[in-house]
C-alpha positions as CSV (number, residue, x, y, z in Angstrom):
1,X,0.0,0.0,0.0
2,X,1.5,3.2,-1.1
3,X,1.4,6.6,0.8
4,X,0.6,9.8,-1.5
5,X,1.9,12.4,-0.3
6,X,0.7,15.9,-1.3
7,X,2.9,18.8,-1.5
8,X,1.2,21.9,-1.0
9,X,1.1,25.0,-2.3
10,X,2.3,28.8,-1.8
11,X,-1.1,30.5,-0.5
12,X,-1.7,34.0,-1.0
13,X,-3.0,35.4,2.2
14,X,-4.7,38.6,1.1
15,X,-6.8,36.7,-1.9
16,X,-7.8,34.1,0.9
17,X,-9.0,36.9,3.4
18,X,-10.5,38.8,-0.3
19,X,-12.6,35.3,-1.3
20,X,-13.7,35.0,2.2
21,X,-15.2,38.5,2.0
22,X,-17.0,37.8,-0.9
23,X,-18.1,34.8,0.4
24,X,-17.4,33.5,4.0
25,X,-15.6,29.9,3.6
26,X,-14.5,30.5,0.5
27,X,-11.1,32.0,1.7
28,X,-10.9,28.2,3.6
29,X,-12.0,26.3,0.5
30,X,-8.9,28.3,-0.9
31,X,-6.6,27.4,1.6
32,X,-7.6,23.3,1.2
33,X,-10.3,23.4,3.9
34,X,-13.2,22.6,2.7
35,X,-14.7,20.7,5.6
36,X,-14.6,24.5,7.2
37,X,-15.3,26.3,4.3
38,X,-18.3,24.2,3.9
39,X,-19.8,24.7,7.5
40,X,-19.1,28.3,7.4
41,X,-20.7,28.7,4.6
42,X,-24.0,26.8,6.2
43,X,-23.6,28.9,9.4
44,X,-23.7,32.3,7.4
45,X,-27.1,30.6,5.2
46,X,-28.7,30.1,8.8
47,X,-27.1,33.7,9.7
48,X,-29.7,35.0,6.5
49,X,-32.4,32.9,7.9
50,X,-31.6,34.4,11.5
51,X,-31.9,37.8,10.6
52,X,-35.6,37.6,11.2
53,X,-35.0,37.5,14.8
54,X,-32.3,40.5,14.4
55,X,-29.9,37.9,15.9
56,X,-28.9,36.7,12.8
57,X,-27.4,40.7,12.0
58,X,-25.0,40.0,14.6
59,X,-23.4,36.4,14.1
60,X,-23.2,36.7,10.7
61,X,-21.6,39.9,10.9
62,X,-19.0,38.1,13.4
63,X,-18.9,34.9,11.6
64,X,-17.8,37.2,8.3
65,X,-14.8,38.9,10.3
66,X,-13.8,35.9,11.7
67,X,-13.7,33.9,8.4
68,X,-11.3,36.5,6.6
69,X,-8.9,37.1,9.5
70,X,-8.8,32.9,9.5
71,X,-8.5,32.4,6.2
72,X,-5.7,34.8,5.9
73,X,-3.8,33.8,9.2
74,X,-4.1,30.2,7.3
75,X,-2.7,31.0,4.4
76,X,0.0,32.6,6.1
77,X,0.4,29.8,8.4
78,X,0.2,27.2,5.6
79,X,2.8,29.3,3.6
80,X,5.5,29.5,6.9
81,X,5.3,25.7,7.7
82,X,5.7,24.8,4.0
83,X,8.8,27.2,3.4
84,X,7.3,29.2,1.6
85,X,7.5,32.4,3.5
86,X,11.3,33.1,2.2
87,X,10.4,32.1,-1.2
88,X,7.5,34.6,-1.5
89,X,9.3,37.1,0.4
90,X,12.9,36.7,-2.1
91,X,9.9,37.5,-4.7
92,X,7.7,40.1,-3.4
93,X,10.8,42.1,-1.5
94,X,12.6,42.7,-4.7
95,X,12.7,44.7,-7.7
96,X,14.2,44.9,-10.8
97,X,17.3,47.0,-11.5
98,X,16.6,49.4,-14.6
99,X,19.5,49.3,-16.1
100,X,21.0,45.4,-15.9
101,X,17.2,43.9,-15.4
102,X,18.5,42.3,-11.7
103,X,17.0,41.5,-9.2
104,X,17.9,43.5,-6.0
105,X,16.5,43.8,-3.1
106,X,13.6,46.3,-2.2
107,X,15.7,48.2,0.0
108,X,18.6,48.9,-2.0
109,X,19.6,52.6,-3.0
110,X,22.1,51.0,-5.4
111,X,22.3,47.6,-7.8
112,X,24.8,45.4,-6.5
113,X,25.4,44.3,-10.2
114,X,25.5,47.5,-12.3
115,X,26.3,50.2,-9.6
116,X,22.6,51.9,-11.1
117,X,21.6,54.3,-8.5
118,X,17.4,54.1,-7.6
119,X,15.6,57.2,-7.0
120,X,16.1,59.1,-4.3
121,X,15.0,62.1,-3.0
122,X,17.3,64.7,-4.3
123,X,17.1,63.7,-7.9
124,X,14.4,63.3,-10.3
125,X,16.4,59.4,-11.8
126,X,18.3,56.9,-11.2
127,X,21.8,57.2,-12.3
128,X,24.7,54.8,-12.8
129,X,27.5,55.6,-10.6
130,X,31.3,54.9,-10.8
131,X,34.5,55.1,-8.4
132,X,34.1,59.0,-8.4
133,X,30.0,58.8,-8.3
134,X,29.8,60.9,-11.3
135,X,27.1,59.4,-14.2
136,X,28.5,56.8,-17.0
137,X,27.2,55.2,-20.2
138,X,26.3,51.8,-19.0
139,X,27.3,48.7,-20.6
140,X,25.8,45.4,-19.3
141,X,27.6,42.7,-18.1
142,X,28.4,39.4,-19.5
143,X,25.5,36.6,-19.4
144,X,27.1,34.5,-16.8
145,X,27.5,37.8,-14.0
146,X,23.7,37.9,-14.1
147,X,22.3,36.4,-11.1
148,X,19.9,33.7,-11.4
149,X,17.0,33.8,-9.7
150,X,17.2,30.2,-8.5
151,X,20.9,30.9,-7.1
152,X,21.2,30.9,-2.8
153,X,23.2,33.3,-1.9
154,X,26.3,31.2,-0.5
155,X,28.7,33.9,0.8
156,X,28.2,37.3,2.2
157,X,31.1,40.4,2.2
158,X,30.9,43.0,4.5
159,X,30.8,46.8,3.0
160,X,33.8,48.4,4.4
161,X,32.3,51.9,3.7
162,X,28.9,50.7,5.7
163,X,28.9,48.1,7.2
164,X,26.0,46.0,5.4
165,X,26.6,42.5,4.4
166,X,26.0,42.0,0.8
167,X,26.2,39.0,-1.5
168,X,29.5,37.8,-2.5
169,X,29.2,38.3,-6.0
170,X,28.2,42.3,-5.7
171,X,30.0,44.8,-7.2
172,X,28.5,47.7,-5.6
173,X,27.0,47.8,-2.1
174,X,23.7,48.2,-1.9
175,X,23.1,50.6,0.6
176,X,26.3,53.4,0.1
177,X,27.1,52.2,-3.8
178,X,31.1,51.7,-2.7
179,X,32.6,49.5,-5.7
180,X,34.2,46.6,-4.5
181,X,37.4,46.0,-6.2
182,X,37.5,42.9,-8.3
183,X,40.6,41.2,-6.9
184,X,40.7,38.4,-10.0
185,X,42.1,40.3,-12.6
């Protein structure tokens, strides 16, 4: 007799707690649990029926709230116990370098790949920058400097400018833009 086992997959929190505000249960149907889904779903049709007595404003009111903030909490609790949570955040906390295409974290002032400066406050673009932080013509880099989206980052380096730890294979930190000097050539 042979086990099947399911792997399951990323939920999205916010569409679980959006279907179950639609409809209560159908952020748990979402989620994989039907059983729940189901009943809540009969407990909001007797809610309906209820609301002849007034009662019925009141549960089904509560049995609405509660059904989103569970179905979301769910997903989110599916998601972390899966290990999904750093997948989901590697995707959602990123964005994508103008200039090389990258992808770099959401908090970076500069692209560790191309040294491409994100908007700030002061100016009106991004910019590329160079040892002296004045603007250049960029050229992208080879193919194989991209990074890959299903790489792990193995090895860290620590800006000396900074402070932050960055991934070994940046160029430029991504926090103060300092060009780390290539050492291979």
């Amino acid at each position: 007799m042979s086990s099947y086992y399911h792997k399951p997959q990323p939920k999205n929190p916010a569409l679980a707690a959006i279907l179950s505000f639609l409809i209560s249960g159908l952020g748990q149907i979402y989620n994989g649990e039907i059983g729940k889904g189901i009943v809540i779903i009969i407990v909001q049709v007797i809610n309906a029926f209820l609301t002849v007595l007034i009662i019925g404003f009141v549960t089904g009111f509560a049995v609405w709230i509660w059904s989103i903030y569970d179905a979301y909490k769910t997903a989110e609790k599916i998601n972390q116990e899966a290990g999904f949570t750093h997948l989901i955040e590697s995707v959602v906390l990123r964005k994508t370098c103008p200039q090389c295409q990258a992808q770099v974290p959401n908090e970076a002032r500069v692209c560790q790949y191309c040294g491409y400066e994100f908007y700030s406050a002061d100016t009106n673009s991004g910019s590329a920058l160079t040892t002296t932080g004045r603007h250049q013509t960029y050229s992208p880099p080879p193919a194989q400097e991209m990074p890959s989206s299903q790489q792990s980052l193995a090895s860290t380096k620590i800006c000396p400018t900074c402070g932050i730890e960055v991934p070994s294979e940046s160029k430029f930190c991504i926090h103060c833009g300092y060009q780390f000097v290539d050492v291979s050539l």
